[in-house]
Backbone as a ProteinNet text record, in pm:
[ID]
protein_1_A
[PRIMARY]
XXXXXXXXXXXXXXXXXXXXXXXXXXXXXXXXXXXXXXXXXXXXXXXXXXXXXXXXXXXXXXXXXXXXXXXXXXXXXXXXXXXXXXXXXXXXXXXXXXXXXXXXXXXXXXXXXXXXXXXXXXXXXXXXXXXXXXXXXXXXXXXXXXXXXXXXXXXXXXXXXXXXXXXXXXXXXXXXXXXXXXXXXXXXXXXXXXXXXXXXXXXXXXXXXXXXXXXXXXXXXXXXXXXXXXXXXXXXXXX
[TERTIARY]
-334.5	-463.6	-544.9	-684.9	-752.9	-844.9	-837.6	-927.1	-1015.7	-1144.7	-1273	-1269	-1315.6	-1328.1	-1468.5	-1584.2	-1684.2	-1724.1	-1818.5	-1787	-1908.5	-1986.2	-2094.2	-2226.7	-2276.6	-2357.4	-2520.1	-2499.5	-2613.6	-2763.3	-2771.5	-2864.5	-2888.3	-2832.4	-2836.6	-2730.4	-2713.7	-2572.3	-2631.7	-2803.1	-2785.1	-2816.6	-2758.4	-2753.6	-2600.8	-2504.9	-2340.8	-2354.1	-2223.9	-2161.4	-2033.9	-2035.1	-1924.9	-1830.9	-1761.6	-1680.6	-1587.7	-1561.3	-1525.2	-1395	-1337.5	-1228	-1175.3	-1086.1	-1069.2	-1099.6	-1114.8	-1137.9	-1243.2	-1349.8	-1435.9	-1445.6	-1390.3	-1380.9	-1530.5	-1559.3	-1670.7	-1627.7	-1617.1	-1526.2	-1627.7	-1768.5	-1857.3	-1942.4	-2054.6	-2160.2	-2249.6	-2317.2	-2354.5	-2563.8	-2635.6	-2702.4	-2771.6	-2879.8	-2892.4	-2873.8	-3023.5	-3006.7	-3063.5	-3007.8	-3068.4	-3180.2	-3221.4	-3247.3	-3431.8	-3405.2	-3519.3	-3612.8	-3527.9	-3585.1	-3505.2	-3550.3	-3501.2	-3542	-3668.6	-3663.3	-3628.4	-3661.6	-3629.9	-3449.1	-3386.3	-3220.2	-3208.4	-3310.4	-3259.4	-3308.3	-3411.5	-3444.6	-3296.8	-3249.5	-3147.5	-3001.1	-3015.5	-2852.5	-2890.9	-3002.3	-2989	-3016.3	-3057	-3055.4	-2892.4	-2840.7	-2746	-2607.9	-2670.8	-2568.4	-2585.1	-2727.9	-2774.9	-2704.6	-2693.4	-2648.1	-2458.7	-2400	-2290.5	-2217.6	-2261	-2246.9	-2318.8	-2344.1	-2346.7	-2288.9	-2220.5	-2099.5	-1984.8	-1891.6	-1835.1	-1704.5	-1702.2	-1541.9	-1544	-1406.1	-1396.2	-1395.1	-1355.1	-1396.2	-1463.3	-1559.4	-1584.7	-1558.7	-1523.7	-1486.8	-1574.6	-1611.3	-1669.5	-1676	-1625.5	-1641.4	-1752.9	-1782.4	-1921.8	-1861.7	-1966.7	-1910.5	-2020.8	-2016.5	-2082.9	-2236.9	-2300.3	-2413.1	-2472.6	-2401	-2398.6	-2452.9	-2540.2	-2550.1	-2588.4	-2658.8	-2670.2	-2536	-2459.4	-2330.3	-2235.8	-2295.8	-2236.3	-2314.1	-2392	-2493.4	-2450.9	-2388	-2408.1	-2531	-2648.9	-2815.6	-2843.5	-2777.1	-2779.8	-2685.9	-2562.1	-2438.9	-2432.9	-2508.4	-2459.2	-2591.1	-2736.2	-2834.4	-2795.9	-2701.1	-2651	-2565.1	-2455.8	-2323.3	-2377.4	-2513.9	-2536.2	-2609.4	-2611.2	-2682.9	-2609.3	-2477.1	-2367.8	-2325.2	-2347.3	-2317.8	-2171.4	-2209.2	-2046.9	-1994.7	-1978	-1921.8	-1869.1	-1918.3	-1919	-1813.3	-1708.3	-1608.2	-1612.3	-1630	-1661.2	-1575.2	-1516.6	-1373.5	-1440.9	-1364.8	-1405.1	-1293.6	-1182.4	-1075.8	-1015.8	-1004.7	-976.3	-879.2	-866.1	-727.2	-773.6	-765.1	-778	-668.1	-582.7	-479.8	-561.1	-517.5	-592.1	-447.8	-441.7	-296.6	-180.7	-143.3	-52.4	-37.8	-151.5	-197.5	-271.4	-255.6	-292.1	-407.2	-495.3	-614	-645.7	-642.4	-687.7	-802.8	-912.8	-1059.6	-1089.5	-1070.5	-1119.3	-1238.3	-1315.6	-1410.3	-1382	-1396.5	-1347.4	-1334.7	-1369.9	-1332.6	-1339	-1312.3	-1309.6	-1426.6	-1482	-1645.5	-1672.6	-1789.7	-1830.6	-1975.1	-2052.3	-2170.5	-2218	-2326.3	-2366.5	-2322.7	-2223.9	-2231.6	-2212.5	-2236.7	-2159.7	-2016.9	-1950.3	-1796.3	-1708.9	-1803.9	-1715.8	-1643.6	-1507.7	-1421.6	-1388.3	-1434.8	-1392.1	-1240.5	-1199.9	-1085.8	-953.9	-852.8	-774.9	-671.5	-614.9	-545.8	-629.2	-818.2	-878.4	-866.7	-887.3	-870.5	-711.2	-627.7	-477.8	-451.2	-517.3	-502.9	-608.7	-672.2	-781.2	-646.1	-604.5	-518.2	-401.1	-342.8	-194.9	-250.1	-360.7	-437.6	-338.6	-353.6	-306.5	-166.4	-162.8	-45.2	40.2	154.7	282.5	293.6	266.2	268.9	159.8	67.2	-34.3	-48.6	-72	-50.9	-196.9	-290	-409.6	-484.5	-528.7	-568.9	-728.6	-851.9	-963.8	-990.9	-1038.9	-1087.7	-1189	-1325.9	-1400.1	-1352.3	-1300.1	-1254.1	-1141.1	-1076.1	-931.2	-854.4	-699.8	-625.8	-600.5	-587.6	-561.1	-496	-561.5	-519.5	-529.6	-577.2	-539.9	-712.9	-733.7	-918.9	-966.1	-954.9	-1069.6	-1118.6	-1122.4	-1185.1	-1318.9	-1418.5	-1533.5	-1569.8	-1668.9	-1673.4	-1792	-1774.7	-1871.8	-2015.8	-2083.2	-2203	-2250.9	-2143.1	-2241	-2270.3	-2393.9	-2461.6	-2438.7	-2307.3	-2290.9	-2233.9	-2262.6	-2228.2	-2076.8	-1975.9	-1809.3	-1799.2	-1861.4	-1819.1	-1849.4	-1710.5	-1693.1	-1644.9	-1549.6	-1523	-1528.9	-1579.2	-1685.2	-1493.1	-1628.5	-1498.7	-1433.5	-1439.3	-1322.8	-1407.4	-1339.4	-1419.7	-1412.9	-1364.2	-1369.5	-1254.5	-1267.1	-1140	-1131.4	-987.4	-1010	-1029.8	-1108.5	-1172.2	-1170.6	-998.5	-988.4	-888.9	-864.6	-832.8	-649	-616.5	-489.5	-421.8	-504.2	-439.4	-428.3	-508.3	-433.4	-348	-369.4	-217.8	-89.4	-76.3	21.5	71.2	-22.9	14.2	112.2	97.1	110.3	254.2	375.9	504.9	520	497.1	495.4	470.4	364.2	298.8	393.5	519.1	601.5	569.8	477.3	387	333.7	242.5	139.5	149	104.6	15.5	-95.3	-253.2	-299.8	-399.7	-455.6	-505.8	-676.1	-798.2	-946.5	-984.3	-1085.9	-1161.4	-1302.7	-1351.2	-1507.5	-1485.4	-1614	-1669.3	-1717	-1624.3	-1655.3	-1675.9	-1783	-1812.7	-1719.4	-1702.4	-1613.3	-1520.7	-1470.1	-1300.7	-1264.5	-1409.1	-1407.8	-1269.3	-1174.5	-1091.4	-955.4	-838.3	-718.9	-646.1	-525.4	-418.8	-264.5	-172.1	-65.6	46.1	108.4	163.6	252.8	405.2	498.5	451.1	473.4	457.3	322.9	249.2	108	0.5	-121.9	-221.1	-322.3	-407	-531.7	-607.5	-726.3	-858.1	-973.6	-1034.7	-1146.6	-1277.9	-1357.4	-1431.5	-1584	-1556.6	-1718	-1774.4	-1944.3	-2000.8	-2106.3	-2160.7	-2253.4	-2225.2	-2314.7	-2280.4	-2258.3	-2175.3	-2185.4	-2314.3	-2377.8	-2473.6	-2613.7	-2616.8	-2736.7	-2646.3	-2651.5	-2553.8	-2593.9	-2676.4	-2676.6	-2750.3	-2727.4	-2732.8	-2605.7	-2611.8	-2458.3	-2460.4	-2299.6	-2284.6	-2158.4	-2089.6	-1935.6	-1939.9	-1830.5	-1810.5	-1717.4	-1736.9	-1627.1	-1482.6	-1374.9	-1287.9	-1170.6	-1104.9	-1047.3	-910.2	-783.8	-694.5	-621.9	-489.8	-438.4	-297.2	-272.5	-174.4	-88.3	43.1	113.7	244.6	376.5	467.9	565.6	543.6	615.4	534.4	403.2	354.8	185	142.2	-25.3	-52.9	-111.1	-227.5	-320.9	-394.9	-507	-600.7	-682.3	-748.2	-889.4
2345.8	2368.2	2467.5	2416.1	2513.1	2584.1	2731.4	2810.2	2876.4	2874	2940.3	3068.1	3208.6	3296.1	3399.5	3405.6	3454.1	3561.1	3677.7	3765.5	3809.1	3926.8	4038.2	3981.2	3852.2	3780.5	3838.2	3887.8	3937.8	3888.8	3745.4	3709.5	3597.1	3637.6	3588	3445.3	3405	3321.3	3232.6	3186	3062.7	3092	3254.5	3266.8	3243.8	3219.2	3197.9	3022.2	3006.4	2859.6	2867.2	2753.5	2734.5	2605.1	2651.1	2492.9	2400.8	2284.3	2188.8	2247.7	2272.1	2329.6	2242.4	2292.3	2242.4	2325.1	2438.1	2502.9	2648.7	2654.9	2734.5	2882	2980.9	3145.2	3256.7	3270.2	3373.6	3471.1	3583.5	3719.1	3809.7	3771	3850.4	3907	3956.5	4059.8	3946.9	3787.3	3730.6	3774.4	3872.9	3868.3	4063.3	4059.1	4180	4338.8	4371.6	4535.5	4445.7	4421.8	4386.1	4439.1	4608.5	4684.7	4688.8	4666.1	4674.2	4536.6	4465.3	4335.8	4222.9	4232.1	4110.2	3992.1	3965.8	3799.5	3747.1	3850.2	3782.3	3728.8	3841.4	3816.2	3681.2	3656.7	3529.8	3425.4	3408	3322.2	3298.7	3414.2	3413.8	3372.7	3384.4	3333.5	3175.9	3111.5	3011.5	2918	2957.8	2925	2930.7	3062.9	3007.3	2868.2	2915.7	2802.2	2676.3	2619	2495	2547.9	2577.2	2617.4	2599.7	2647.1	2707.6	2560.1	2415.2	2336.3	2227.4	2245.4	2193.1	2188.5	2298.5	2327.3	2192.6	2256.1	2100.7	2111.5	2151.2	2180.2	2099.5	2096.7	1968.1	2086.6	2209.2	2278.1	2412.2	2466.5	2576.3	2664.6	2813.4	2925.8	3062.5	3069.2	3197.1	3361.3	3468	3565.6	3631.2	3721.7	3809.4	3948	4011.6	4170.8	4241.9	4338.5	4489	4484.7	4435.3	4375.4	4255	4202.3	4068.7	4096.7	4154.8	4185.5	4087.9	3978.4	3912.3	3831	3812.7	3750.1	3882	3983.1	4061.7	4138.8	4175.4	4196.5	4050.5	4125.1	3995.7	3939.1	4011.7	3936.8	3841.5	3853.5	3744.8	3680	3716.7	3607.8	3478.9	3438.2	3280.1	3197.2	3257.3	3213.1	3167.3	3280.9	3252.2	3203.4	3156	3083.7	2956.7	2962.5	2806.2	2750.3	2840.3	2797.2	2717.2	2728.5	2691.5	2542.5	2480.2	2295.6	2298.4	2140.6	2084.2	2103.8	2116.8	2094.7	2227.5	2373.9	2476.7	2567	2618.7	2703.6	2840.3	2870.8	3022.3	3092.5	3181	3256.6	3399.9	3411.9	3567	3568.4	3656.9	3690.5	3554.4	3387.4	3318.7	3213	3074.8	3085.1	2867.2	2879	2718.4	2628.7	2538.9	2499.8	2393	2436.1	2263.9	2246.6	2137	2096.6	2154.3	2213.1	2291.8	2430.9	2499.3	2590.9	2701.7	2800.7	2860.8	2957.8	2964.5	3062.8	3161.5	3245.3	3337.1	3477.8	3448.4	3522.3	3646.6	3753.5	3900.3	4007.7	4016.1	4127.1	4230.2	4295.1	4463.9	4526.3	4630.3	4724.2	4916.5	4992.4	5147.1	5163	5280.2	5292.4	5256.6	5282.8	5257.2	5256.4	5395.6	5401.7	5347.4	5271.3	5217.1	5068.8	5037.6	4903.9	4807.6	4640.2	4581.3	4567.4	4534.9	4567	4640.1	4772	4895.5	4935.1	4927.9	5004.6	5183.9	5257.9	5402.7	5420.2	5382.6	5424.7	5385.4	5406.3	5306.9	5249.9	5305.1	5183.5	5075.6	5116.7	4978.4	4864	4938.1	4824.3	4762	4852.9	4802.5	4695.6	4718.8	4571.3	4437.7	4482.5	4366.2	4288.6	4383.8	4340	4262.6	4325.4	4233.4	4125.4	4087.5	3923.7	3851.1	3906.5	3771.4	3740.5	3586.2	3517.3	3571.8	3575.3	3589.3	3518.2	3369.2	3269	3274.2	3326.8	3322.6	3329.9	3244.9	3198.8	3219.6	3246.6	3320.2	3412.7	3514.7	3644.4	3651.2	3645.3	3666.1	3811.6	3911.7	4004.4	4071.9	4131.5	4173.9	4312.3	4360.5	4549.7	4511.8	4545.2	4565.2	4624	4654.9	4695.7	4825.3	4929.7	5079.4	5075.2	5139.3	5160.4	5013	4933.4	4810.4	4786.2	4796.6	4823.6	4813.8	4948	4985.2	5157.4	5129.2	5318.7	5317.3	5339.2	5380.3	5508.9	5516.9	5615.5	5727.1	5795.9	5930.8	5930.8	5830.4	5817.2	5722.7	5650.8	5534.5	5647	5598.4	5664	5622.4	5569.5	5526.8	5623.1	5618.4	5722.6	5762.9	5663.5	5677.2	5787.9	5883.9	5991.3	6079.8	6175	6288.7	6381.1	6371.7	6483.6	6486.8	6601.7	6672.9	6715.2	6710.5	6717.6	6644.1	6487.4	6428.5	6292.9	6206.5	6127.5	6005	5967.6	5853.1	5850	5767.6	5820.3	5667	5643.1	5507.9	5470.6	5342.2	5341.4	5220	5158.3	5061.3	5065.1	4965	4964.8	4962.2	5107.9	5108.2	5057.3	5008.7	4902.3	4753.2	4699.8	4599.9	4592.5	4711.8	4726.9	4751.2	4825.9	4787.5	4681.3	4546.1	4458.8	4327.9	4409.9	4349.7	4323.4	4390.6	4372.8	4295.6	4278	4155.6	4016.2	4006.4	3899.3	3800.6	3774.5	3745.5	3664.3	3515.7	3392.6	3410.8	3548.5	3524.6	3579.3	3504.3	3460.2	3508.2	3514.4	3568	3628.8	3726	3767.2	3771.8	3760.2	3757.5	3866.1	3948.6	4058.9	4053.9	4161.2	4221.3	4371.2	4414.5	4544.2	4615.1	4641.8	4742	4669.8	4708.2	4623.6	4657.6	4772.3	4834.4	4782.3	4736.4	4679.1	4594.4	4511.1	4345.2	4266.9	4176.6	4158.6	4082	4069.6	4028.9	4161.5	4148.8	4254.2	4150	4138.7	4115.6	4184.6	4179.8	4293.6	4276	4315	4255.3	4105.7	4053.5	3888.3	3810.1	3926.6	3860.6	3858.7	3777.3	3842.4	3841.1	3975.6	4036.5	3990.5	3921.3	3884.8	4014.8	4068	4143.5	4024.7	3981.7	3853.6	3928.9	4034.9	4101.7	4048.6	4014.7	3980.8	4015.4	4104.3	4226.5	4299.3	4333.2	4456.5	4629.8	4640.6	4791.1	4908.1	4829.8	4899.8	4863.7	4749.7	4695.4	4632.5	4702.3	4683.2	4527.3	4461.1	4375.5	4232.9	4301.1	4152.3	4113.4	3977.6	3854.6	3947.7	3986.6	4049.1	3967.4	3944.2	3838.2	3694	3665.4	3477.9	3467.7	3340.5	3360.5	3310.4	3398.4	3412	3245.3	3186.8	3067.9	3064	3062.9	3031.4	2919.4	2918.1	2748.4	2838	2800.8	2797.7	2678	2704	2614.1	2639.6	2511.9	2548.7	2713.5	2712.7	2845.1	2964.2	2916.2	3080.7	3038.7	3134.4	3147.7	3172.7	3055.4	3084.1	3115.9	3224.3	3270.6	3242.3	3109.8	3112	3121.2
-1133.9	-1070.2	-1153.7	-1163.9	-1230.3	-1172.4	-1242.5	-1099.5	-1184.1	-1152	-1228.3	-1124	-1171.7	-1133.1	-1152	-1030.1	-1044.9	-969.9	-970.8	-872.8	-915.1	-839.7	-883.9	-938.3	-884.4	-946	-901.3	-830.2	-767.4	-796.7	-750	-783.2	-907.5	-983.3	-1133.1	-1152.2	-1079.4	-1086.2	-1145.4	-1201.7	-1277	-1428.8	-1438.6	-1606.7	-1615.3	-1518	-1546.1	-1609.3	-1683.6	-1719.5	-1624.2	-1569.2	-1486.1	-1567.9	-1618.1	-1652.9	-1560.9	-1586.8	-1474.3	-1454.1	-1308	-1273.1	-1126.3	-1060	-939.7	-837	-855.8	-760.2	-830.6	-783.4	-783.4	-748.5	-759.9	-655.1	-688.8	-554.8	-591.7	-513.7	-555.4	-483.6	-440.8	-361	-333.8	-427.5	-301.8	-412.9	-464.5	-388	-467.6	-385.7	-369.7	-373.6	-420.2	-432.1	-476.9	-333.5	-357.1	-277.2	-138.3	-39.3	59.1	141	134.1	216.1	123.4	39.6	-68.9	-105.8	7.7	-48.3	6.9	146.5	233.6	239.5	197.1	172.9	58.3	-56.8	-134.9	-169.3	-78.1	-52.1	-27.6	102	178.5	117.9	12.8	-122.4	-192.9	-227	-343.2	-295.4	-131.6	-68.7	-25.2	-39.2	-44	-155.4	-278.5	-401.5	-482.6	-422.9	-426.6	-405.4	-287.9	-215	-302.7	-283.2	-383.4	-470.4	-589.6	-688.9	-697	-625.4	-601.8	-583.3	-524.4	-454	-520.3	-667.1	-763.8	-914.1	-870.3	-972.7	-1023.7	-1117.9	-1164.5	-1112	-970.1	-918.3	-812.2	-753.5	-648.3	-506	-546.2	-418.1	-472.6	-352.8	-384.5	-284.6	-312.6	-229.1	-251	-172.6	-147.3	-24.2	-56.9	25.9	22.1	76.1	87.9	-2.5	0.7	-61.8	-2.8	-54.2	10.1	0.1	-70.4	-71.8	11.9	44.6	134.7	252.7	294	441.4	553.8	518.8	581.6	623.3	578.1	620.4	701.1	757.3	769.9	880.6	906	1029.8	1195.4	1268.5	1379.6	1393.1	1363.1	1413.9	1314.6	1194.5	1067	1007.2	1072	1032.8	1103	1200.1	1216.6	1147.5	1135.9	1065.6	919.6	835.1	713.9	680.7	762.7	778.1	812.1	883.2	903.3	792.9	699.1	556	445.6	437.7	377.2	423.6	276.3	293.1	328.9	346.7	406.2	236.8	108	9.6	-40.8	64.1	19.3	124.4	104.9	211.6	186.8	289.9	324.6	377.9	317	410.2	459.5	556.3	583.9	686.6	637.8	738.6	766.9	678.5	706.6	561.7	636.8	471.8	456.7	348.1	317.7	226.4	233.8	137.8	92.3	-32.9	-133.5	-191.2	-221.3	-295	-286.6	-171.4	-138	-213.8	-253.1	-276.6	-143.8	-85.5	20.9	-60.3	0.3	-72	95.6	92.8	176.3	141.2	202.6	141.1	247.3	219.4	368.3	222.9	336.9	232.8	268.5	364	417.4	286.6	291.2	196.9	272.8	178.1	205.9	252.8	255.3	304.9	108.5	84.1	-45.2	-35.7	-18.5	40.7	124.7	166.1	333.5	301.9	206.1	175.8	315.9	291.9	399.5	385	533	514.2	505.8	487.3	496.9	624.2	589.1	726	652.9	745	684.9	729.6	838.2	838.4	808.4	796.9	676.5	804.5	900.6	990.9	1016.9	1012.5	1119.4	942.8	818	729.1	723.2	767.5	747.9	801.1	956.6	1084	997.1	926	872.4	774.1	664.1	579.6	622	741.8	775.8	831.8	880	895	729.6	666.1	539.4	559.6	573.2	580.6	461.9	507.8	407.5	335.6	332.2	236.6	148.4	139.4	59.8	-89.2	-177.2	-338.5	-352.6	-350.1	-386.9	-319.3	-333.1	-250.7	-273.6	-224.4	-282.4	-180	-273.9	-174	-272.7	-211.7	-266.1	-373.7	-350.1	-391	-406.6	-527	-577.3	-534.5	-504.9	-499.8	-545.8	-493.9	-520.6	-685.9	-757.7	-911.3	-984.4	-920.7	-1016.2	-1054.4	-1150.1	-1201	-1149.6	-1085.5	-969.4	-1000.4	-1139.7	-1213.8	-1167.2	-1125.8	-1101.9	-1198.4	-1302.2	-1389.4	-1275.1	-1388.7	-1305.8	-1369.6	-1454.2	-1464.8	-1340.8	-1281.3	-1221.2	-1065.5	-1035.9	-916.5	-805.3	-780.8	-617.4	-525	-416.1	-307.5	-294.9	-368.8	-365.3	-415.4	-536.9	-627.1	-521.5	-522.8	-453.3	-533.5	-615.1	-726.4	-842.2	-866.4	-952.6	-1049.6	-1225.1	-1318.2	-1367.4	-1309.2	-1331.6	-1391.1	-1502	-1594.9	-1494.3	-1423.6	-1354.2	-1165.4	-1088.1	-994.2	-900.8	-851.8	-810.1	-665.4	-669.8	-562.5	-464	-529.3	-481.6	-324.4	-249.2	-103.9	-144.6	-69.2	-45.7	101.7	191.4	285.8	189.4	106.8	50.6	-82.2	-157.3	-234.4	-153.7	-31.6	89.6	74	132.8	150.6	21.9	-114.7	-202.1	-206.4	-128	-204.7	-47.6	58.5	160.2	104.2	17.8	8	-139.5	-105.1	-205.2	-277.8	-203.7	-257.3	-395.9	-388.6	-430.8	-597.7	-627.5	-758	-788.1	-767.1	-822.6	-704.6	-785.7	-675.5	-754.5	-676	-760.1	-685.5	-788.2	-662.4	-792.5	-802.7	-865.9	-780.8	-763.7	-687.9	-828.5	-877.2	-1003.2	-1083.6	-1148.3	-1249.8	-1432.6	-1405.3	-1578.9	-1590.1	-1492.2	-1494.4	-1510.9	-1544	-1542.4	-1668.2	-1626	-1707.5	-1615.1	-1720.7	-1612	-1642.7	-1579.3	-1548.2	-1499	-1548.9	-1494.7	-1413.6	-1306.1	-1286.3	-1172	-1186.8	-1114	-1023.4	-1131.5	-1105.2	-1036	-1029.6	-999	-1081.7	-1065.5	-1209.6	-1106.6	-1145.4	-1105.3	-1176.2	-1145.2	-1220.5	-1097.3	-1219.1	-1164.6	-1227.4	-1172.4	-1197.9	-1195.1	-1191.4	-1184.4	-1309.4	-1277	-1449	-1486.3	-1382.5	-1397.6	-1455.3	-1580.7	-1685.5	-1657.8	-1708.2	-1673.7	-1743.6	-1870.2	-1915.5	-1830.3	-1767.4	-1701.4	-1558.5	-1493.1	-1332.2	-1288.6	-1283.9	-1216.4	-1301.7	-1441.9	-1513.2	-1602.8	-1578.6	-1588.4	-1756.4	-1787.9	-1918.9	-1972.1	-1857.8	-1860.3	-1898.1	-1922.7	-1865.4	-1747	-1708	-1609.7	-1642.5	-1549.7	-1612.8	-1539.8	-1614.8	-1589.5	-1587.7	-1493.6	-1487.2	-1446.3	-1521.9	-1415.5	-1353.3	-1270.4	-1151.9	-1239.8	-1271.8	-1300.3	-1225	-1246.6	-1119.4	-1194.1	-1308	-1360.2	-1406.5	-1349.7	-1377	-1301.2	-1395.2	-1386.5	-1562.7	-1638.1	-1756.7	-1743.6	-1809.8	-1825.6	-1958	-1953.3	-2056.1	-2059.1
[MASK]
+++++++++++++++++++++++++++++++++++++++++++++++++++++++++++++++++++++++++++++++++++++++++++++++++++++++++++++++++++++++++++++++++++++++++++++++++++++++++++++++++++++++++++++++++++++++++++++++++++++++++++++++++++++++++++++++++++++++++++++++

């Protein structure tokens, strides 16, 4: 199975190349600052979708991220959920098998300034996290895994930096690195949030794709490609 991996598009998703795959992943974050510019959001979450649902994959998957607010506000989540074609699957706290492959998609994350999705407290994200089936062979979650490239440097200006001194500090969710030595299935896991970290990682038998492709010198223009793996029965390739 081949899995394209996209994330942090914010807007820009039709400067990405998507190559023909079987399965499509967008790990959130696909529209810009919501608060600064609400219609033009709701322009860009449905340009998406068109977009997203013209790709060269036989399925597509998508979570929300911290930017996402409209999928994330009750007064605008069933307006924007009802925006999404029949060709397009949307997880949120929910799980889809294609080819006997299990994909399971949750956005939640730490607080992370006023983003959407933020749980501050770490039992109410823990109860979010043990939602993922034990069987689960792909993990999509917006925010990485505690230490797994999730450095946030100390130039970038987001509300997460709290200590002073220190060249970078991590800022990824330790209710779902928890969950990582439960989840025996799994194979790979996709996230974004940070954009510096963008890359793979292998690591006791799983591989981390950070799929962010927003630049870190220009935050919210496409700087990446997207990243492509196959699921095979003895491993995971990354090409």
């Amino acid at each position: 199975m081949r899995i394209v991996c996209i994330s942090d598009t914010h807007g820009n998703h039709r400067d990405i190349h998507v190559p023909e795959c079987d399965v499509l992943v967008h790990a959130g974050d696909i529209v810009m600052d919501f608060f600064e510019m609400p219609s033009r959001v709701l322009d860009d979450f449905q340009d998406f979708l068109a977009w997203f649902n013209e790709q060269p994959a036989r399925y597509k998957l998508f979570i929300g991220g911290n930017h996402d607010f409209g999928l994330y506000f009750a007064n605008m989540r069933k307006r924007y959920e009802a925006m999404v074609p029949e060709g397009v699957i949307y997880l949120r706290d929910s799980e889809v098998v294609i080819d006997g492959v299990k994909f399971y998609g949750t956005p939640w994350q730490p607080k992370f300034g006023d983003g959407a999705f933020n749980i501050r407290d770490h039992k109410a994200r823990l109860a979010k996290m043990e939602l993922i089936p034990d069987d689960t062979n792909v993990l999509i979650t917006h925010v990485p895994p505690k230490t797994v490239m999730d450095r946030l440097r100390k130039s970038h200006r987001d509300m997460a930096w709290t200590k002073s001194g220190q060249k970078f500090r991590h800022v990824g969710c330790g209710a779902i690195q928890k969950q990582l030595k439960r989840l025996k299935e799994l194979r790979l896991h996709v996230f974004g949030h940070i954009h510096f970290t963008h890359g793979v990682r292998r690591k006791d038998g799983v591989v981390f794709v950070n799929a962010a492709q927003s630049g870190s010198k220009k935050p919210y223009e496409i700087e990446r490609d997207a990243i492509m793996v196959d699921l095979l029965e003895a491993g995971v390739l990354v090409s």
